[in-house]
C-alpha positions as CSV (number, residue, x, y, z in Angstrom):
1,X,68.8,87.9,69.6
2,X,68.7,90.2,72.2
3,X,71.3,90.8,75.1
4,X,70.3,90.3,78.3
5,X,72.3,92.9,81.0
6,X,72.4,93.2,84.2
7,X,73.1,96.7,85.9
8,X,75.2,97.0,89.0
9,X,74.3,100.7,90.3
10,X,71.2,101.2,88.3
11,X,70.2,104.7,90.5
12,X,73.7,106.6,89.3
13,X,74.4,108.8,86.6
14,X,75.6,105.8,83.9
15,X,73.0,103.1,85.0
16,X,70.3,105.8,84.5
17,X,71.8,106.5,81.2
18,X,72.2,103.0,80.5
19,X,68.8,102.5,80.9
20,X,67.7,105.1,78.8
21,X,70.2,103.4,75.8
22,X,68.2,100.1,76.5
23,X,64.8,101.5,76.6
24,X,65.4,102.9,72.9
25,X,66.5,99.8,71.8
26,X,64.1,97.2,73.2
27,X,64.8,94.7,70.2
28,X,68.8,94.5,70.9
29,X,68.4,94.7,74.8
30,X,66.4,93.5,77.8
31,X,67.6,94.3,81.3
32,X,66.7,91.4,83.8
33,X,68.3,92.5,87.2
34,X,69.1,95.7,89.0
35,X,71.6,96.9,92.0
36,X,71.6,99.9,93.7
37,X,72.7,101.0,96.8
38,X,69.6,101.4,98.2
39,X,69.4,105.2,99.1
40,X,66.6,106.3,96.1
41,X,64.2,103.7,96.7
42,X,61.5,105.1,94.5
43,X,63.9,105.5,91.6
44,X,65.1,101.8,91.8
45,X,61.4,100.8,91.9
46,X,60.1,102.5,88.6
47,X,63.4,101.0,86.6
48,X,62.6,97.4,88.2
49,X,59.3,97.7,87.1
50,X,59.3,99.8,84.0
51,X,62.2,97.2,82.9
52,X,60.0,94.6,84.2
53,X,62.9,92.9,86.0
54,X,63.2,89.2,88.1
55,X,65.6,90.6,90.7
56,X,66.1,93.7,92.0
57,X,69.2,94.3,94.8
58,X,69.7,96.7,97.4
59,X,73.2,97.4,99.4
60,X,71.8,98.5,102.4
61,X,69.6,95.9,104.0
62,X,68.0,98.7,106.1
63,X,66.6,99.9,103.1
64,X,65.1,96.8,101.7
65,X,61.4,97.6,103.3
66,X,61.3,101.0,102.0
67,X,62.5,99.3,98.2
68,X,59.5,96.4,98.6
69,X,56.6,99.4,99.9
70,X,58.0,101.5,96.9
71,X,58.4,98.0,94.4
72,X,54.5,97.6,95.5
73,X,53.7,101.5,95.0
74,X,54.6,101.4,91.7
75,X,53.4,98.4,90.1
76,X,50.1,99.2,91.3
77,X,50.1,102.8,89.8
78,X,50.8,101.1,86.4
79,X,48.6,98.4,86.8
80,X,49.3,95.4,89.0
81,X,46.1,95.4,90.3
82,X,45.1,93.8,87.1
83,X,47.9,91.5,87.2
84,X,49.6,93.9,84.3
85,X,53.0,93.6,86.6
86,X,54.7,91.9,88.9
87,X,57.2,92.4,91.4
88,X,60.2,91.1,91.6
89,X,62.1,89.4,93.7
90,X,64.6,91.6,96.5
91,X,67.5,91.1,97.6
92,X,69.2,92.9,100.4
93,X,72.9,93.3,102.4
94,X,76.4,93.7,101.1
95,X,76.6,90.4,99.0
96,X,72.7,91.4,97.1
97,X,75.3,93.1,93.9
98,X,77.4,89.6,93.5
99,X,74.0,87.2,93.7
100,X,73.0,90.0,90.7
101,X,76.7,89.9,89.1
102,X,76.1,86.2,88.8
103,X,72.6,86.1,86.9
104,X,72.5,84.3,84.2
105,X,72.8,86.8,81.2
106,X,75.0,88.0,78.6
107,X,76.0,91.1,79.9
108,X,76.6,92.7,83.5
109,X,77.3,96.7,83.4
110,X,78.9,97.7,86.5
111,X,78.7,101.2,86.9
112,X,78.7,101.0,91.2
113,X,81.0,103.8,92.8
114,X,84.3,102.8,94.8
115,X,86.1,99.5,96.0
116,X,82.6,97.5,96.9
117,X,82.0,97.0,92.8
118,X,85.4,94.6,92.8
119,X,83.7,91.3,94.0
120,X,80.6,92.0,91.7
121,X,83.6,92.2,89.1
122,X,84.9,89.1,89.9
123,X,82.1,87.5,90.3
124,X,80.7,87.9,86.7
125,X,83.8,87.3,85.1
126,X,83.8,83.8,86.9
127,X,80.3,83.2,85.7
128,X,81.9,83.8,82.3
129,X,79.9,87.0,82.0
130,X,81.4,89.8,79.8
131,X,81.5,92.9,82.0
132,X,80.8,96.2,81.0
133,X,83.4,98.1,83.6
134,X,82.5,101.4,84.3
135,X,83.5,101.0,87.9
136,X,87.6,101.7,87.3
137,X,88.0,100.9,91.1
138,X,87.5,96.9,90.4
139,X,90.3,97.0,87.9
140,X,92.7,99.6,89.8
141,X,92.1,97.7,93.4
142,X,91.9,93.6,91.6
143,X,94.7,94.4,89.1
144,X,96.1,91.3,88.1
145,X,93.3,89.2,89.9
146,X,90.6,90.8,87.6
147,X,93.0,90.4,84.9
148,X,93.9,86.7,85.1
149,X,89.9,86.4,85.9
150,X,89.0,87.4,82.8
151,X,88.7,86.1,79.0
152,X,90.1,87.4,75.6
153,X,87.2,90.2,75.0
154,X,85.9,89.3,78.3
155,X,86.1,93.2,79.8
156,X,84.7,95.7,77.9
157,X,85.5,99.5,79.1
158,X,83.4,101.8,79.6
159,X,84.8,105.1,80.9
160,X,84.6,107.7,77.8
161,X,88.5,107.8,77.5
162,X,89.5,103.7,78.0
163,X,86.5,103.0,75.3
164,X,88.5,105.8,72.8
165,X,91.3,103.7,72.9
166,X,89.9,100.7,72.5
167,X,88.2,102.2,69.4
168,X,91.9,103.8,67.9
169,X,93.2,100.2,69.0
170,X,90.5,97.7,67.3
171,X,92.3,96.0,64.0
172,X,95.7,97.6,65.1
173,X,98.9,95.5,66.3
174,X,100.0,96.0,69.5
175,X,103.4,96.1,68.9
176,X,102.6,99.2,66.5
177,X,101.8,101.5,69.3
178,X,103.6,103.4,70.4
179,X,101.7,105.3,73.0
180,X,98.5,106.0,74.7
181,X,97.2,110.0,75.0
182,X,94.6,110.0,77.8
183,X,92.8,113.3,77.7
184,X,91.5,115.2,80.5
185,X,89.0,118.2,81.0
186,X,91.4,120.2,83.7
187,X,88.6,120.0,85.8
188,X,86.9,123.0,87.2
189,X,90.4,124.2,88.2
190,X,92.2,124.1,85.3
191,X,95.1,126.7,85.0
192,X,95.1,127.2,89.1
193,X,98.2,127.8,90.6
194,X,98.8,125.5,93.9
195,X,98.2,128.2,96.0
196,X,95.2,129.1,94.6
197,X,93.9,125.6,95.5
198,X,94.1,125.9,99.1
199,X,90.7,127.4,99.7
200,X,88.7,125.5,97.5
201,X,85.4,124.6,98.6
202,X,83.6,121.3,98.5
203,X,80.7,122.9,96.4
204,X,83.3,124.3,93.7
205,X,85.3,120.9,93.5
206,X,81.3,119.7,92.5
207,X,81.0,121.9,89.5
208,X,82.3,120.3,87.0
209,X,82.3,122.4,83.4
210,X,81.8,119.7,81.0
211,X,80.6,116.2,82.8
212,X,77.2,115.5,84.7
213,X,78.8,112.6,87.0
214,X,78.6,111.7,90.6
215,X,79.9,113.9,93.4
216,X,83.1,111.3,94.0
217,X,84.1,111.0,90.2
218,X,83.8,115.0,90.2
219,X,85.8,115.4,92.8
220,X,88.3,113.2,91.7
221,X,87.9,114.9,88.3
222,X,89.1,118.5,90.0
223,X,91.8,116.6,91.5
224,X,93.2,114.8,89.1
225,X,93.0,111.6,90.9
226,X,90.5,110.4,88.5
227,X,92.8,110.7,85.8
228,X,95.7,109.0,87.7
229,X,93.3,106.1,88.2
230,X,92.5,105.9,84.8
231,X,96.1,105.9,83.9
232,X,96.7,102.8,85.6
233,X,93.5,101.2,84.4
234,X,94.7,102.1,81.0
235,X,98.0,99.8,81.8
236,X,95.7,96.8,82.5
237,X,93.5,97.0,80.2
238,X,95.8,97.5,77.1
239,X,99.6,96.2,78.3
240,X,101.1,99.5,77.9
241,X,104.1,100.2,80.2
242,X,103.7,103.4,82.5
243,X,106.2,105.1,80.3
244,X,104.1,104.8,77.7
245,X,101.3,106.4,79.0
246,X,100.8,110.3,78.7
247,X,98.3,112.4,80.1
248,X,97.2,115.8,78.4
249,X,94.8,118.8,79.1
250,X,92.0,119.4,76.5
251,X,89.0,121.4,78.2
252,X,86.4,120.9,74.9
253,X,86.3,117.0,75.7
254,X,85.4,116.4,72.5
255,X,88.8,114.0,72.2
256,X,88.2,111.1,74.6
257,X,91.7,109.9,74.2
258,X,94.2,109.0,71.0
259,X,96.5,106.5,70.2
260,X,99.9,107.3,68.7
261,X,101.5,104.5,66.6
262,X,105.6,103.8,65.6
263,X,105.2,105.5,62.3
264,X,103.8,108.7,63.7
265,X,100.0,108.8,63.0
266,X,97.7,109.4,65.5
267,X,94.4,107.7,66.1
268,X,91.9,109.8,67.7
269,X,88.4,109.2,68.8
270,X,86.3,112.6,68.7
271,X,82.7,112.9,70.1
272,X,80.4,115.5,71.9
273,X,80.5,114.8,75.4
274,X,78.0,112.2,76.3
275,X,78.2,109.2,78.2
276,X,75.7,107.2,76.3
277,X,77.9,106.4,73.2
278,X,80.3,104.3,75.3
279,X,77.8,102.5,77.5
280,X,76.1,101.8,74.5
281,X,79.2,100.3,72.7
282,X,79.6,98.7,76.0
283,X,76.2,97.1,75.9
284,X,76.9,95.9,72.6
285,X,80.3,95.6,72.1
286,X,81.7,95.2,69.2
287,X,78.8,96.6,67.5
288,X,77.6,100.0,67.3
289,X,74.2,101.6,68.2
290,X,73.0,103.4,65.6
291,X,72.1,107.4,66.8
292,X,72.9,106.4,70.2
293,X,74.9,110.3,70.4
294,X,75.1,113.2,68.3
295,X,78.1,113.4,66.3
296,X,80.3,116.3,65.5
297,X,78.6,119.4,64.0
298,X,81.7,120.1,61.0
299,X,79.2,122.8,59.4
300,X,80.7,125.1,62.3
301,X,84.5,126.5,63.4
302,X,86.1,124.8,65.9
303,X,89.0,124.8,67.7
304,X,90.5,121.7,69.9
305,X,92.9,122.8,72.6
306,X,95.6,120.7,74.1
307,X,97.4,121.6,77.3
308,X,100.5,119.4,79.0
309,X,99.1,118.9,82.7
310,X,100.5,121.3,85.7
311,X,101.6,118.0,87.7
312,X,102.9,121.1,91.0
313,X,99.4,121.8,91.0
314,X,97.9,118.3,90.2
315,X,100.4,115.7,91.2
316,X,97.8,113.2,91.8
317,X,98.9,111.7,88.2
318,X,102.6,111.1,89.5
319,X,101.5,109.3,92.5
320,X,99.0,107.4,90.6
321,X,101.7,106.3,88.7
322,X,104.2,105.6,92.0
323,X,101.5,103.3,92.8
324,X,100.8,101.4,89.3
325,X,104.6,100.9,88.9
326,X,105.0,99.0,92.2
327,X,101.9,97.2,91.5
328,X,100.4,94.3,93.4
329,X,98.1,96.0,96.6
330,X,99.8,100.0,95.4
331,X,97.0,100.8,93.5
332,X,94.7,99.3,96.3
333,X,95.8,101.3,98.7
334,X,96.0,104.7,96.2
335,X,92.2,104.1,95.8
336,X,91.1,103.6,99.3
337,X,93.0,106.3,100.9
338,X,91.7,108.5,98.3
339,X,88.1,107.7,99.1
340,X,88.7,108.5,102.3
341,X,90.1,112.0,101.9
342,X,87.3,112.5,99.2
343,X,85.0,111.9,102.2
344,X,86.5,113.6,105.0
345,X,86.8,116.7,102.5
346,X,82.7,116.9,101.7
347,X,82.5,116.9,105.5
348,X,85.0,119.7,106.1
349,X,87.8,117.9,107.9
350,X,89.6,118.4,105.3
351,X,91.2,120.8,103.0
352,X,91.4,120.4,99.0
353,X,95.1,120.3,98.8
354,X,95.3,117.5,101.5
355,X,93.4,115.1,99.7
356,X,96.4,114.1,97.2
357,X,98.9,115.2,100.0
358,X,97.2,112.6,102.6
359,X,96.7,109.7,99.7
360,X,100.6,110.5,98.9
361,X,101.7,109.9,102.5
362,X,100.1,107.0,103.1
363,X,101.1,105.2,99.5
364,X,104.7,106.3,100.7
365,X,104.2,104.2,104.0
366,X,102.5,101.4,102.3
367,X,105.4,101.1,99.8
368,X,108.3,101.2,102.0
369,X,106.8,98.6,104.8
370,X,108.4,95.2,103.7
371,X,105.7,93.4,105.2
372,X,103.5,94.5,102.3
373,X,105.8,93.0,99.1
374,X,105.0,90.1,98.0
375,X,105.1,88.8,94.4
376,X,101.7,87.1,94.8
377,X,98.6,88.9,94.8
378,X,95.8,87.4,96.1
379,X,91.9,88.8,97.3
380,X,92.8,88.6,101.0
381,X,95.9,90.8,100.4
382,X,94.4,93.2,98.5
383,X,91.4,93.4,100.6
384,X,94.0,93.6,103.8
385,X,95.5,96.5,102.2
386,X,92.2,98.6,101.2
387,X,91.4,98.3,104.9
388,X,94.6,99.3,106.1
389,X,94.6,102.6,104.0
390,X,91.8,103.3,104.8
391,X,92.4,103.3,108.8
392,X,95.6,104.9,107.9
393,X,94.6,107.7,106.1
394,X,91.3,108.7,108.8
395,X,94.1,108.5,111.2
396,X,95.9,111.2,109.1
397,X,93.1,112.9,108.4
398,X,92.1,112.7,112.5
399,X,96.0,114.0,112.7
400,X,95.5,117.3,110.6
401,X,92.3,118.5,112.1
């Protein structure tokens, strides 16, 4: 029987991808609504109708005439005119990705980018959906909501490095690990001194040496903020105490992450670097796609390089951590603060070194105001709190200019 998905952020790097894994597999998938943000109309028309989709979604609802004219555009070029396609229906404004989140279907991959995918989230987990999350920022900013939202099996990760320890962990006891290795590339800035990071430039945080991902993840790849986030996403997802949680260098990115159990042996999940073997073991969780990826070439030498991290240089990690130890809105306001440094940095108003420094200060703000602890999260709270850092941190960001 095939699964029916759903894609939240069809136009980014991982829906594309996704799409690409469906499209090889037509007798194990069949994708039956799209969301997108709404700014490569063309693009979202020749998935919706190439996919031949009931429902397509757009953000934006100024962009909702330029998606129907392009919706039109293509099914004629493939045929509509002789009733070979048809277009679906379109929805438009901020709430078009949760209508899509609740479709009936089996499986809703959210790959959107930022703090807008986290009612999406809880919306298909409340439709009993199972969720393929590749959108970290649901699980960092909902926390415990998203948590106590979902079912045994319910949330299926997709980031490379939370899917390699899923895979070390399937079949193992819990109380046998003994910690969790998350692996990073270093960025394009690995080995940089501090000072050396004060004149980066928003085109060299882009480069990334190993990943093909979207200009915010690569930035918050060269900062490390992408790896603090998926530290505390890590302690979510799997119930493994901060303390337990390392971080280490390893540029080839061929280890996604490892899992190091109470006898000493390590688990470790090794693959060339390519996104489409976790979205498809997302997809299909908990089977496998056969050929989905290449697998590693052992006819050759290689050599796997670890490094600790430099946290003078990259402290983003440390205050990632600050914010997943305190919990409840913490993480919400680490995120949204972030976003907005990432942001004001493309645009030049800020420099590279600020970005953590600004996210830092306002975290340290958020967690010393009293009016802020409370020992019950709820949506309004954590919502309150994403707005607040965010006016908090343009206002620092205003402040430095």
């Amino acid at each position: 029987m095939r699964r029916r998905v759903a894609i939240l952020g069809s136009t980014g790097s991982i829906g594309t991808q996704a799409l690409e894994v469906i499209a090889a597999e037509p007798d194990r998938f069949e994708v039956v609504a799209l969301a997108a943000g709404g700014g490569n109309p063309r693009l979202l028309a020749e998935q919706a109708i190439e996919h031949g989709v009931s429902v397509v979604a757009v953000a934006r609802a100024q962009a909702a005439e330029d998606v129907q004219l392009a919706l039109y555009a293509e099914a004629q070029r493939r045929g509509f005119a002789h009733g070979d396609h048809r277009v679906p229906r379109l929805l438009a404004g901020p709430d078009a990705a949760i209508e899509i989140a609740r479709t009936p279907c089996d499986v809703v991959l959210n790959a959107m980018t930022g703090a807008v995918g986290l009612l999406p989230t809880l919306a298909a987990l409340e439709a009993g959906t199972t969720v393929a999350l590749a959108n970290k920022e649901s699980l960092i900013i909902g926390g415990e909501l998203v948590m106590r939202a979902a079912r045994p099996g319910q949330l299926v990760p997709v980031d490379s490095e939370h899917s390699a320890l899923a895979q070390a962990m399937r079949g193992e006891r819990h109380e046998e690990v003994r910690r969790l290795i998350v692996t990073a590339s270093g960025g394009p800035f690995r080995g940089f001194t501090r000072d050396q990071l004060a004149d980066v430039t928003p085109e060299q945080a882009a480069a990334h040496p190993t990943w093909d991902m979207g200009p915010v993840i690569t930035i918050n790849s060269a900062t490390m903020v992408n790896k603090g986030l998926e530290v505390i996403e890590a302690h979510l997802l799997f119930g493994i105490g901060f303390d337990r949680i390392d971080v280490v260098v390893h540029p080839p990115s061929i280890v996604h992450s490892m899992v190091e159990f109470v006898d000493g042996a390590t688990m470790v999940q090794a693959s060339p670097p390519d996104m489409k073997l976790p979205i498809a073991l997302g997809l299909a969780w908990p089977e496998r796609v056969p050929g989905v990826a290449a697998g590693c070439d052992w006819s050759v030498p290689a050599t796997w390089e670890f490094h600790p991290l430099d946290e003078t240089a990259f402290p983003a990690v440390q205050v990632a951590r600050r914010a997943g130890e305190y919990g409840r809105t913490g993480p919400a306001v680490f995120n949204a603060a972030n976003e907005v440094c990432v942001d004001a940095f493309v645009a030049g108003d800020l420099d590279f070194l600020g970005i953590v420094d600004t996210v830092a200060a306002v975290l340290d703000e958020h967690l010393a105001d009293p009016v802020w602890f409370t020992d019950t999260v709820t949506l309004d709270s954590v919502l309150g709190a994403d707005r607040w850092a965010r006016e908090r941190a343009a206002r620092l960001v205003g402040d430095s200019r």
